[in-house]
Structure formats: C-alpha cells, structure tokens
DRENTOR-951590 format. One record per atom (N, C-alpha, C): residue number from 1; residue in three letters; x, y, z. Coordinates in Angstrom, 3 decimals, always signed. Layout:
+-----+-----+----------+----------+----------+
!   n ! res !     east !    north !       up !
+-----+-----+----------+----------+----------+
! NUM ! ALA !        X !        Y !        Z !
...
+-----+-----+----------+----------+----------+
% end
This chain:
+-----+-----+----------+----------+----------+
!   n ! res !     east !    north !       up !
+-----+-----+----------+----------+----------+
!   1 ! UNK !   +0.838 !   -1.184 !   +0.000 !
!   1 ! UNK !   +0.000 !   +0.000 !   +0.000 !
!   1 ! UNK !   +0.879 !   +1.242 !   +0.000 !
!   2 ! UNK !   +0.396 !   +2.242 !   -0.579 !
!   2 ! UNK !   +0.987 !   +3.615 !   -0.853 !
!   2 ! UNK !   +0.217 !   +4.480 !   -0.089 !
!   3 ! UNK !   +1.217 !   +5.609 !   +0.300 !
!   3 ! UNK !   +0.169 !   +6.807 !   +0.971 !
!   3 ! UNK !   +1.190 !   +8.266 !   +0.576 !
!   4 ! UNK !   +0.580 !   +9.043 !   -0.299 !
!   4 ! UNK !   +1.348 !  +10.098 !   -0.267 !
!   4 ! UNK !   -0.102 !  +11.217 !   +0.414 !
!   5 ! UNK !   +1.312 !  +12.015 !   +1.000 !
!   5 ! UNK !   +0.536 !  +12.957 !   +1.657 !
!   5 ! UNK !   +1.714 !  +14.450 !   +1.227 !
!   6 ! UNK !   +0.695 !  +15.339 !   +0.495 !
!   6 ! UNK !   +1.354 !  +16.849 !   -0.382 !
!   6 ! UNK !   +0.699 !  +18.394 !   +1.273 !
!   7 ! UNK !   +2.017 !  +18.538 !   +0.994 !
!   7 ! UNK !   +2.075 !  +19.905 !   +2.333 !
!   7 ! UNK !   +2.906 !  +20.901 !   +1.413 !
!   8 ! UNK !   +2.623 !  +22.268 !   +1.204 !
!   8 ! UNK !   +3.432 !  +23.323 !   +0.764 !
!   8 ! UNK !   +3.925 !  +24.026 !   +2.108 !
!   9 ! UNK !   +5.344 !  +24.186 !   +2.055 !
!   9 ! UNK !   +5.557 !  +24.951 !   +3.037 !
!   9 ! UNK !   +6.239 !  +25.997 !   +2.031 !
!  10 ! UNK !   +5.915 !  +27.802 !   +1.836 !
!  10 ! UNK !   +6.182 !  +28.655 !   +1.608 !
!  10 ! UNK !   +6.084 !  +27.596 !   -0.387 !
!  11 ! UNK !   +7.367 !  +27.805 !   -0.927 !
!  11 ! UNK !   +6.899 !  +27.377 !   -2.608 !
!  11 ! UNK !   +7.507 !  +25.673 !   -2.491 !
!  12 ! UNK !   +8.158 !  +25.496 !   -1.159 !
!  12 ! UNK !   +8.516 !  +24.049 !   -1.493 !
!  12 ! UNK !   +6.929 !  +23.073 !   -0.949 !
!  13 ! UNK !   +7.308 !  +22.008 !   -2.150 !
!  13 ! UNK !   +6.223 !  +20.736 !   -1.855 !
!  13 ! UNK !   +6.860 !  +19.799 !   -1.150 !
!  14 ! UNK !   +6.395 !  +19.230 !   +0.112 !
!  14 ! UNK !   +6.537 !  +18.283 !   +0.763 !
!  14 ! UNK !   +5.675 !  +17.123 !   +0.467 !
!  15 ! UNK !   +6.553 !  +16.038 !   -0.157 !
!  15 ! UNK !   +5.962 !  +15.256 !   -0.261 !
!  15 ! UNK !   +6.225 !  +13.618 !   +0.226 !
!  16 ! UNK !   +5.811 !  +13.339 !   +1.474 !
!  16 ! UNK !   +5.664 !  +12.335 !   +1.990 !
!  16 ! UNK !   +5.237 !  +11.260 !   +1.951 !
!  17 ! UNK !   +5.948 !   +9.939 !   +1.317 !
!  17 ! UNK !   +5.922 !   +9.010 !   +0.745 !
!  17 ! UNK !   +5.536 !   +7.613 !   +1.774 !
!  18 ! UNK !   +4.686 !   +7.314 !   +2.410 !
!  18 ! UNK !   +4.391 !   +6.338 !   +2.865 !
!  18 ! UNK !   +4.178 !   +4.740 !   +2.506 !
!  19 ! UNK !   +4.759 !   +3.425 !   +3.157 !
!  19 ! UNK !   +4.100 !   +2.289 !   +2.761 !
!  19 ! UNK !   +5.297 !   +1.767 !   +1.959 !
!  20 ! UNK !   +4.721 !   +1.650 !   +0.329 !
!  20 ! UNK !   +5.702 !   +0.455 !   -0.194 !
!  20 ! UNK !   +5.442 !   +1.636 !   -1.864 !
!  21 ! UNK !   +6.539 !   +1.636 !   -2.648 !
!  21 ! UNK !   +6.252 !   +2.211 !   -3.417 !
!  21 ! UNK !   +6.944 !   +0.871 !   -5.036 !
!  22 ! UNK !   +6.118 !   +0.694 !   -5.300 !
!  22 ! UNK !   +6.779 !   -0.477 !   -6.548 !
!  22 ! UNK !   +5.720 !   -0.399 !   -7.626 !
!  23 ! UNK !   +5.715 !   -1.396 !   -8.311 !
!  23 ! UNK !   +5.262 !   -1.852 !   -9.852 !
!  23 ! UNK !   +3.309 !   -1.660 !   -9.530 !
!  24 ! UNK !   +3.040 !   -1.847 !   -8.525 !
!  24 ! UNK !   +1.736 !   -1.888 !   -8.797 !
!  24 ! UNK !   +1.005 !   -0.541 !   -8.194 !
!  25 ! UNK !   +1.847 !   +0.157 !   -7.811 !
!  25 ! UNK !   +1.029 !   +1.751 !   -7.661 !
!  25 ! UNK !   +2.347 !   +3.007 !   -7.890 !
!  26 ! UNK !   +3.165 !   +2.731 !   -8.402 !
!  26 ! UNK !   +4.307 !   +3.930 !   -8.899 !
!  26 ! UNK !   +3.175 !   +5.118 !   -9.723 !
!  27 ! UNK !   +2.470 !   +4.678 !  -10.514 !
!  27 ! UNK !   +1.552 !   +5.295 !  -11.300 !
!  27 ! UNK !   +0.482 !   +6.239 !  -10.637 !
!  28 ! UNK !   +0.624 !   +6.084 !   -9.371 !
!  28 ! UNK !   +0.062 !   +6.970 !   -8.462 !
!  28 ! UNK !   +0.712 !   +7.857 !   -8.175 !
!  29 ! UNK !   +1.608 !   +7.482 !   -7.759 !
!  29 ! UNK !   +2.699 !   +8.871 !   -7.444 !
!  29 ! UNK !   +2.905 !  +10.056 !   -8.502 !
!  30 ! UNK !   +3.058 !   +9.128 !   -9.581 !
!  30 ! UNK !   +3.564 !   +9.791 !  -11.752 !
!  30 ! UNK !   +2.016 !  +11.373 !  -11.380 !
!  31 ! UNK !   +0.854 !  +10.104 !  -11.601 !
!  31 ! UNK !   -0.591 !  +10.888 !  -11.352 !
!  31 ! UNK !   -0.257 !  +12.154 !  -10.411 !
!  32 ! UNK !   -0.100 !  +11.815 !   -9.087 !
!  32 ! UNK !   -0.347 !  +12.648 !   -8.157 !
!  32 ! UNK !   +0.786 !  +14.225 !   -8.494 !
!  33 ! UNK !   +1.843 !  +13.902 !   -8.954 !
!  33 ! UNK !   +2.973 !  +14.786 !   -9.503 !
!  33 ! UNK !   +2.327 !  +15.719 !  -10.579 !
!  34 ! UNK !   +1.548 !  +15.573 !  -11.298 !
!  34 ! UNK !   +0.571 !  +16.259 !  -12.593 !
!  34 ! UNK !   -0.076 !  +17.415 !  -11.769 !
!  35 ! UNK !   -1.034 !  +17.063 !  -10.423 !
!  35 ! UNK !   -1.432 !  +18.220 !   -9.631 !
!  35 ! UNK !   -0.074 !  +18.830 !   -9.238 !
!  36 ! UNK !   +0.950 !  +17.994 !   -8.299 !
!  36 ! UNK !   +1.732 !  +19.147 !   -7.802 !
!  36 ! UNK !   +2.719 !  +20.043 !   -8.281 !
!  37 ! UNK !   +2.554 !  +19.729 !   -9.605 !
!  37 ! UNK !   +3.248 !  +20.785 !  -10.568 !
!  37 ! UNK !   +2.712 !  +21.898 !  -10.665 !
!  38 ! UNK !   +1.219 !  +22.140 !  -10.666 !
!  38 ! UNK !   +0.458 !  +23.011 !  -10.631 !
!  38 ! UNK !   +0.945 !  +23.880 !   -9.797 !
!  39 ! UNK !   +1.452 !  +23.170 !   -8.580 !
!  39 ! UNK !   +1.457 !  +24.420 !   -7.477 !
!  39 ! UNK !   +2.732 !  +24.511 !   -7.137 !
!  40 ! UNK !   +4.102 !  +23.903 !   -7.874 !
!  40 ! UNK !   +5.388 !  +24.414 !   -7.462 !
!  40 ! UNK !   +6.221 !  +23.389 !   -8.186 !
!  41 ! UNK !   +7.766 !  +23.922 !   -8.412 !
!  41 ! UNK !   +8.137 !  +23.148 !   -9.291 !
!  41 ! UNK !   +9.610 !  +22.654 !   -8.662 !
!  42 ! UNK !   +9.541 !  +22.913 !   -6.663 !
!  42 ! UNK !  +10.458 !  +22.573 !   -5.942 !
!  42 ! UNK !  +10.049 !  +21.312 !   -5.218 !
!  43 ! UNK !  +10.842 !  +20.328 !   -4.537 !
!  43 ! UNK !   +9.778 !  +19.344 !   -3.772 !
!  43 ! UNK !  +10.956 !  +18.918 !   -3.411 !
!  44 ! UNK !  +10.745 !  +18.026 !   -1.616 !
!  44 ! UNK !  +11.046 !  +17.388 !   -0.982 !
!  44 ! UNK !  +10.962 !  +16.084 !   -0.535 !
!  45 ! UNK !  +11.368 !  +14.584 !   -1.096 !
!  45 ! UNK !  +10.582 !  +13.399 !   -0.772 !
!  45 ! UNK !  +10.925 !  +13.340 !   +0.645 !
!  46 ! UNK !   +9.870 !  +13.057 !   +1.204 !
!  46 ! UNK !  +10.315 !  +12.822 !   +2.367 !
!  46 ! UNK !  +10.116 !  +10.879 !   +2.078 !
!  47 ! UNK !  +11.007 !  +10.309 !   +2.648 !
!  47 ! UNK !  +10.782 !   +8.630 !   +2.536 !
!  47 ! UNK !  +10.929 !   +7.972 !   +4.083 !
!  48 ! UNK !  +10.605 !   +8.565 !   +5.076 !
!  48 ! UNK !  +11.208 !   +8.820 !   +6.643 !
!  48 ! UNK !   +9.873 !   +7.201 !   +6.886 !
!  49 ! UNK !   +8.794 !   +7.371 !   +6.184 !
!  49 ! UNK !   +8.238 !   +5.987 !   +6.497 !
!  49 ! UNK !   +7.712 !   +5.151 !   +4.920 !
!  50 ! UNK !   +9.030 !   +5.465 !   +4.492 !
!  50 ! UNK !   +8.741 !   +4.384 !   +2.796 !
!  50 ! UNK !   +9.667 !   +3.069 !   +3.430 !
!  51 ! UNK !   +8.770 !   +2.148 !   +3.359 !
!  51 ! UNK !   +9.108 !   +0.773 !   +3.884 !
!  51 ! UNK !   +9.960 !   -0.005 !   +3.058 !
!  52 ! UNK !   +9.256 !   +0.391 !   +1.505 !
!  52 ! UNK !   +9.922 !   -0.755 !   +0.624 !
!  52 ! UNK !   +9.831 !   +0.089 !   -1.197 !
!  53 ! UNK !  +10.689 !   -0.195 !   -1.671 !
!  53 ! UNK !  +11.181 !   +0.486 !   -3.128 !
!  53 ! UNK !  +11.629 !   -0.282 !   -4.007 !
!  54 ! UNK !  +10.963 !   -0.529 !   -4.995 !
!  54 ! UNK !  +11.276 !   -1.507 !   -6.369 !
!  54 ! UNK !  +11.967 !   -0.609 !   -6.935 !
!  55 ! UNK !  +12.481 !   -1.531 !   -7.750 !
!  55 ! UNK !  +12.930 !   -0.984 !   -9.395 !
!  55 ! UNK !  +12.155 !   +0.081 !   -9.910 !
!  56 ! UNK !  +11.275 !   -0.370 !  -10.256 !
!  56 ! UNK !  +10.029 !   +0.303 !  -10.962 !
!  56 ! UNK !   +9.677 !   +1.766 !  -10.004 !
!  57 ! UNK !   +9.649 !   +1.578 !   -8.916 !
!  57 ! UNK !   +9.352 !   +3.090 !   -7.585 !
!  57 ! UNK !  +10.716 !   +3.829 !   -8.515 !
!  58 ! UNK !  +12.121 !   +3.228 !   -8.256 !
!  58 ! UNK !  +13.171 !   +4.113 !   -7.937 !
!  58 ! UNK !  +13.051 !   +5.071 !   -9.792 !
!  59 ! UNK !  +12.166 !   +3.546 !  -10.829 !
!  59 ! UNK !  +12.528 !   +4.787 !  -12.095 !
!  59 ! UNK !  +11.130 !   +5.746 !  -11.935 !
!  60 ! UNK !  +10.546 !   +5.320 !  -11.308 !
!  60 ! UNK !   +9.641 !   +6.526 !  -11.408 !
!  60 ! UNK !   +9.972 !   +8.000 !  -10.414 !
!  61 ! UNK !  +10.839 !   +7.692 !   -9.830 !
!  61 ! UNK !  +11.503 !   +9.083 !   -8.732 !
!  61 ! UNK !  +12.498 !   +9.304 !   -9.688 !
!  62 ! UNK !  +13.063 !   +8.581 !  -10.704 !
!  62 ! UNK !  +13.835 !   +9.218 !  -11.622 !
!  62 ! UNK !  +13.116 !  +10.091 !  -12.713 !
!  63 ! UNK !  +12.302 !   +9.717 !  -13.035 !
!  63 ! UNK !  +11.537 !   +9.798 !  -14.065 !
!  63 ! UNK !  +10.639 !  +11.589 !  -13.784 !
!  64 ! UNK !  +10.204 !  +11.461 !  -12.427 !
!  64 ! UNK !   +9.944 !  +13.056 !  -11.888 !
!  64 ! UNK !  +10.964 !  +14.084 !  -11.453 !
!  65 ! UNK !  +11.945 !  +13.194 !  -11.114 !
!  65 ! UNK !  +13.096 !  +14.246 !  -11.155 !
!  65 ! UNK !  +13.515 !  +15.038 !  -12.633 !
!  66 ! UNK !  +13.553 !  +14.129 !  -13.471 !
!  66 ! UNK !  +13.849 !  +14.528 !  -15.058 !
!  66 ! UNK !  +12.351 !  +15.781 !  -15.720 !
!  67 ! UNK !  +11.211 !  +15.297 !  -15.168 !
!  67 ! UNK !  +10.951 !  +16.306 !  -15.364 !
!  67 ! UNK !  +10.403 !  +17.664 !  -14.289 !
!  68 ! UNK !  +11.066 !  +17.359 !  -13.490 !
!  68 ! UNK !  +11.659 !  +18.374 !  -12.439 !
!  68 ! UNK !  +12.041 !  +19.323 !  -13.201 !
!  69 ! UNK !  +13.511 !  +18.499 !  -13.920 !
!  69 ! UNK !  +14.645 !  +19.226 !  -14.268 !
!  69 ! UNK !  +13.930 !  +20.036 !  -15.529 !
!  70 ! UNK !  +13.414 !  +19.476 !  -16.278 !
!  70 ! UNK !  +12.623 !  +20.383 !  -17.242 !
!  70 ! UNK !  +12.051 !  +21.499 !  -17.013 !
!  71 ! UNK !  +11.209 !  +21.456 !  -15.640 !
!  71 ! UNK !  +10.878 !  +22.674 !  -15.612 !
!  71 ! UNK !  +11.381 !  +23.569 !  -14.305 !
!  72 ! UNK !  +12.976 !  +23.478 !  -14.932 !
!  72 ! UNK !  +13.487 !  +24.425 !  -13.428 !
!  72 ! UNK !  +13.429 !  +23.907 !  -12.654 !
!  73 ! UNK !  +13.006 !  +23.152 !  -12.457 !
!  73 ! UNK !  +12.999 !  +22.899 !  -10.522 !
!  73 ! UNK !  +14.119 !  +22.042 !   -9.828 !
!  74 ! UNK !  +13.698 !  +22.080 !   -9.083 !
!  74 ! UNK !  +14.315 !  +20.881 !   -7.625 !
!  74 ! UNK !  +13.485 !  +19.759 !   -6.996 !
!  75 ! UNK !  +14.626 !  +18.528 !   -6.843 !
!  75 ! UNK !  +13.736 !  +17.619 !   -6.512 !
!  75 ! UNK !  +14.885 !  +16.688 !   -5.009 !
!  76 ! UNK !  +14.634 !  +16.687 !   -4.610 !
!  76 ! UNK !  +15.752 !  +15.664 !   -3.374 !
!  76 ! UNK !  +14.762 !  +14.649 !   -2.366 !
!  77 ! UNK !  +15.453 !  +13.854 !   -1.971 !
!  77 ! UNK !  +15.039 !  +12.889 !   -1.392 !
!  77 ! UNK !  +14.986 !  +13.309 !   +0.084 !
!  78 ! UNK !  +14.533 !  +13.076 !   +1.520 !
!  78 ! UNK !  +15.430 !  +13.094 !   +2.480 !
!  78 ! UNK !  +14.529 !  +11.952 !   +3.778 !
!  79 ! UNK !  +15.429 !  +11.526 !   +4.336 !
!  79 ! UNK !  +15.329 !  +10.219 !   +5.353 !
!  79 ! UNK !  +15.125 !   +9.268 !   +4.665 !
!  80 ! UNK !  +15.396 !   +8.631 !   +3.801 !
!  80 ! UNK !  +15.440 !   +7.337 !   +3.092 !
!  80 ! UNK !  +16.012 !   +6.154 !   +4.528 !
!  81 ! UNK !  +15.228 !   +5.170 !   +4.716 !
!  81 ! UNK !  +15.899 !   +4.382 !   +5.518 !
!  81 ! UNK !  +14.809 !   +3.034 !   +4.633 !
!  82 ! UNK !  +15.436 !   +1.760 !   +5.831 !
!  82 ! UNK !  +15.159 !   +0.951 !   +5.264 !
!  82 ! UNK !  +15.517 !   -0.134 !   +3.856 !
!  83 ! UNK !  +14.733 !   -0.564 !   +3.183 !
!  83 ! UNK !  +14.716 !   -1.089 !   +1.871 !
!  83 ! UNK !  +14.820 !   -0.112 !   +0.967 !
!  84 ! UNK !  +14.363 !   +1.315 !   +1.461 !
!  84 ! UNK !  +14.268 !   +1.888 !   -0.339 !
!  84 ! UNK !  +16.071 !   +2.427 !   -0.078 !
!  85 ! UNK !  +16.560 !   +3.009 !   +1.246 !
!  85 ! UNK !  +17.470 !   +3.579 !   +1.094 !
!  85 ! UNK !  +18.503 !   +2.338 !   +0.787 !
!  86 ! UNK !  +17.941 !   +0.940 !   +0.856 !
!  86 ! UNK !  +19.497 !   -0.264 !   +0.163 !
!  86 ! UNK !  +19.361 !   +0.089 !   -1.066 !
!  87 ! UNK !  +17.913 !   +0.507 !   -2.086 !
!  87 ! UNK !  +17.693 !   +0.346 !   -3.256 !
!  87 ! UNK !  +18.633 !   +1.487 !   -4.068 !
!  88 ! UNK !  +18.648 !   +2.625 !   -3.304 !
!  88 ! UNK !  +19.255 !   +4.359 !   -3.666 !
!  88 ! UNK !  +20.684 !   +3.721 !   -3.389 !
!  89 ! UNK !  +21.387 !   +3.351 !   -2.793 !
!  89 ! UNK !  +22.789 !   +3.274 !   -2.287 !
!  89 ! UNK !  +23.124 !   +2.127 !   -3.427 !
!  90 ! UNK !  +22.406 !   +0.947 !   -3.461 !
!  90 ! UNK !  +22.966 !   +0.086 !   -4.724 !
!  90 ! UNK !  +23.064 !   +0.445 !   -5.810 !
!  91 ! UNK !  +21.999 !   +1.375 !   -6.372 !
!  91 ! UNK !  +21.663 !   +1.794 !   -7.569 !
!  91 ! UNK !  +22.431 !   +3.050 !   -7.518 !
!  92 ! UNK !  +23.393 !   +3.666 !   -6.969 !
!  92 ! UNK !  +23.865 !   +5.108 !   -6.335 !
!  92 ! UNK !  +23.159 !   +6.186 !   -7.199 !
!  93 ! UNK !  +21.811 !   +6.202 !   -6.303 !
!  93 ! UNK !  +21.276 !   +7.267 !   -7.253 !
!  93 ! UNK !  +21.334 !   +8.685 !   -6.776 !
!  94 ! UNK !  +22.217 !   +8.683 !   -5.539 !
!  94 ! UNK !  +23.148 !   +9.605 !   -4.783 !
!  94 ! UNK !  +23.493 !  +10.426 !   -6.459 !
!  95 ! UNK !  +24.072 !   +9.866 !   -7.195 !
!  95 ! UNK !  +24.961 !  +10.508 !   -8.254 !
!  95 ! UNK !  +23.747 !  +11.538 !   -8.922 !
!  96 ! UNK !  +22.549 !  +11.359 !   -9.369 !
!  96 ! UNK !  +21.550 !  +12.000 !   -9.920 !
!  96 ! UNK !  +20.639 !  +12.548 !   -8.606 !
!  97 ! UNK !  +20.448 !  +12.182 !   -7.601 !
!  97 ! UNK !  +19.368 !  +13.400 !   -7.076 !
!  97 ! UNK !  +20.082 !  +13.472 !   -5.662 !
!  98 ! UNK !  +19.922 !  +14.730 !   -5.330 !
!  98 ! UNK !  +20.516 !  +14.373 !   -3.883 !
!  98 ! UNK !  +19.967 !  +14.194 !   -3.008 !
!  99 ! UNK !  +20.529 !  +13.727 !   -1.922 !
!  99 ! UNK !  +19.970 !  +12.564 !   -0.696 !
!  99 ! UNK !  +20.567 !  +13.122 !   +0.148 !
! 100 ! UNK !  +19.199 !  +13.606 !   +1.744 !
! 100 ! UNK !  +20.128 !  +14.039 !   +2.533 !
! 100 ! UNK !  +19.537 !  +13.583 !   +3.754 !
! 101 ! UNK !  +20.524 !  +13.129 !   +4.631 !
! 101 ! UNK !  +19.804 !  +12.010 !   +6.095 !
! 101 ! UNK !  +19.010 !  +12.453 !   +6.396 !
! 102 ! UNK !  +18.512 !  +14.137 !   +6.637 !
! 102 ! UNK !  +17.685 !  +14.406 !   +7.857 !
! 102 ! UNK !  +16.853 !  +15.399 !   +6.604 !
! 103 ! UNK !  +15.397 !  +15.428 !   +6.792 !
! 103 ! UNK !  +14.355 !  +16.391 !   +6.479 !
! 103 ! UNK !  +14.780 !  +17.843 !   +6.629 !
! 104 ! UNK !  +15.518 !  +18.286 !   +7.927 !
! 104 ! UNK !  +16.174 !  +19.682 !   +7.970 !
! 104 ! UNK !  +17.077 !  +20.054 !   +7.106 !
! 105 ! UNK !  +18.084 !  +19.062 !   +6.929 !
! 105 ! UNK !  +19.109 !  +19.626 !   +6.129 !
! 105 ! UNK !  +18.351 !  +19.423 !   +4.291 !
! 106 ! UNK !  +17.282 !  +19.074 !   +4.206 !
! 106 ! UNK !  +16.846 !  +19.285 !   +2.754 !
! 106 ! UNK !  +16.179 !  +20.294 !   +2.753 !
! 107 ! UNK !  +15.672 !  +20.916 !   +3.820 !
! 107 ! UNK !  +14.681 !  +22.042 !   +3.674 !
! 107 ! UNK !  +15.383 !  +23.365 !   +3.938 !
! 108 ! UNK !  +16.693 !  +23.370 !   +4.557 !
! 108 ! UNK !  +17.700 !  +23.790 !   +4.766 !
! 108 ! UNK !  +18.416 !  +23.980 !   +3.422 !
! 109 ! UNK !  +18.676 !  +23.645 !   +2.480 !
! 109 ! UNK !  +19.278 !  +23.215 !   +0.891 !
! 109 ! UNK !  +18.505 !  +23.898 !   +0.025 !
! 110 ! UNK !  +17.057 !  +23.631 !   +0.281 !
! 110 ! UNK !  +15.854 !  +24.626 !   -0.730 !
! 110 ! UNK !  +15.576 !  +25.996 !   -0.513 !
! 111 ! UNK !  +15.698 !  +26.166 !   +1.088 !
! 111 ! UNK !  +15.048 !  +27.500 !   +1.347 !
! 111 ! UNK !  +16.363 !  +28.433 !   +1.029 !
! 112 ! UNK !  +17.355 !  +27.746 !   +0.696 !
! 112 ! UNK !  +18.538 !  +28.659 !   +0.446 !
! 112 ! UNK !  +18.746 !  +28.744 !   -1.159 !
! 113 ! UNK !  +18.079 !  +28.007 !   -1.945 !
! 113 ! UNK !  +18.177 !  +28.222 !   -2.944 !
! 113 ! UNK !  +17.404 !  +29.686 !   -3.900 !
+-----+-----+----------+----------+----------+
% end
C-alpha cells in the first residue's frame, strides 16, 4: 500500500511518501505529480516511512526528477531508511538526485536556494 501525503511549506512541496512504493502503484505517485506541478516546481521526498522500493518506484523518482529538471525545478530525497534507502545506495542514485539524512538539512538546501 501507498500513501502520499502533499504539504506546501512557503513554494517548497513536501511530499511524503508512505508504505511500499513499486510496480503496482508507482503510477500513483507519476498521477499525483501532474497536480503538484500546478502548485510548485520545488519538492522534498520525504521517505522517513517508505518501507519498501522496487525498481520500478526508484525509475519513477527518476523519471519526476527529469521532469523536475525540465521545468526548473528541484527535486531531493530526504530520510530514506530501510529497503528503499538499500535500493538508492545500490543503484547510487546519490549521483543523480541528492539525498540528505535528515528532512532539515533538505529544507535547509531549498530555502537557500
């Protein structure tokens, strides 16, 4: 099961990734990204309670980052633990988005941008 939950604080989107994110609801997340473009083109994953991350989750956080990058924006991960953070460290997707231990120091990174 998936649970995203969207918070704007000032123009950044917080977006809090709950549950298990893989092959049979990534397409929710893709969906849910269509509204929050509407309202900002900065965002924060929070993954502080993402349990578990496929293949398929990690290309679709690639896949919104890219068009992040299209339109200006920013996209970072922060508290990855668990399964998704073995999935980010194997796959070092450190190299394409950045990853930062704690929720502060990402919101800390944006509001300075």
């Amino acid at each position: 099961m998936l649970d995203i939950n969207f918070n704007l604080n000032e123009d950044i989107g917080i977006v809090k990734i709950s549950g298990e994110l893989d092959a049979s609801n990534s397409k929710d997340l893709r969906k849910a990204f269509d509204e929050y473009f509407l309202r900002t083109n900065r965002f924060i994953l929070d993954f502080s309670d993402l349990q578990f991350m496929d293949s398929t989750g990690l290309g679709t956080i690639i896949r919104i980052f890219k068009v992040t990058e299209q339109k200006n924006g920013y996209l970072c991960i922060a508290n990855p633990r668990n399964k998704a953070a073995r999935v980010l460290k194997m796959t070092q997707a450190h190299k394409v988005i950045n990853i930062f231990e704690t929720f502060e120091e990402a919101l800390s990174k944006l509001q300075g941008k």
